[in-house]
C-alpha positions, -999 to 999 in steps of 0.1 A, spaced: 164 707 -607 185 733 -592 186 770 -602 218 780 -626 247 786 -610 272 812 -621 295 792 -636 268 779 -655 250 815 -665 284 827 -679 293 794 -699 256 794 -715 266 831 -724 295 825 -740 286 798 -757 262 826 -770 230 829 -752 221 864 -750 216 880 -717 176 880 -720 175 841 -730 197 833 -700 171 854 -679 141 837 -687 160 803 -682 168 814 -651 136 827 -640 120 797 -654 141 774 -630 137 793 -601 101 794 -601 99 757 -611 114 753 -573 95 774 -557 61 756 -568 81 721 -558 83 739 -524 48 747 -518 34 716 -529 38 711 -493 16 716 -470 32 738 -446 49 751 -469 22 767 -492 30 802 -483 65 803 -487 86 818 -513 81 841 -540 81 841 -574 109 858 -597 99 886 -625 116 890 -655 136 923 -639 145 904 -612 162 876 -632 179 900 -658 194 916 -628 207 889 -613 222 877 -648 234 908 -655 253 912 -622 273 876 -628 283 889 -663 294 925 -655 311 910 -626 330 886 -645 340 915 -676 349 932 -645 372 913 -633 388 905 -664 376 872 -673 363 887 -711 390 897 -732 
C-alpha cells in the first residue's frame, strides 16, 4: 500500500473530500508503512511517524500549489 500521490490527493479533493479528510487518509497510509518497515528487525528504529499537522501541511501544499498554478478555475 503506497502513500497518496498528488495526483491522487487533488482528484480525492475534487471529487469533494475536504482538506482534513484527505489528511487523515494520508497520515493513516503513511504510518501504515512505516510499521510495515519496522516489522523488521533491523529496521525497528527507523522512520517516524506523521501527526495530523504534518499531513494537513503536506495536503495543503499539493492543493495551493495546484490553485496556484491555475489548475482550479
Amino acid at each position: 500500500m503506497l502513500v497518496l500521490t498528488d495526483n491522487e490527493i487533488l482528484r480525492l479533493w475534487r471529487s469533494g473530500l475536504s482538506k482534513n479528510q484527505l489528511a487523515l487518509m494520508y497520515k493513516r497510509r503513511f504510518n501504515q508503512r512505516i510499521k510495515l518497515i519496522r516489522l523488521e528487525m533491523h529496521n525497528r528504529h527507523k522512520g517516524r511517524f506523521m501527526s495530523n499537522y504534518q499531513a494537513l501541511s503536506h495536503v495543503e501544499r499539493v492543493i495551493y500549489e495546484y490553485i496556484r498554478n491555475g489548475g482550479y478555475k
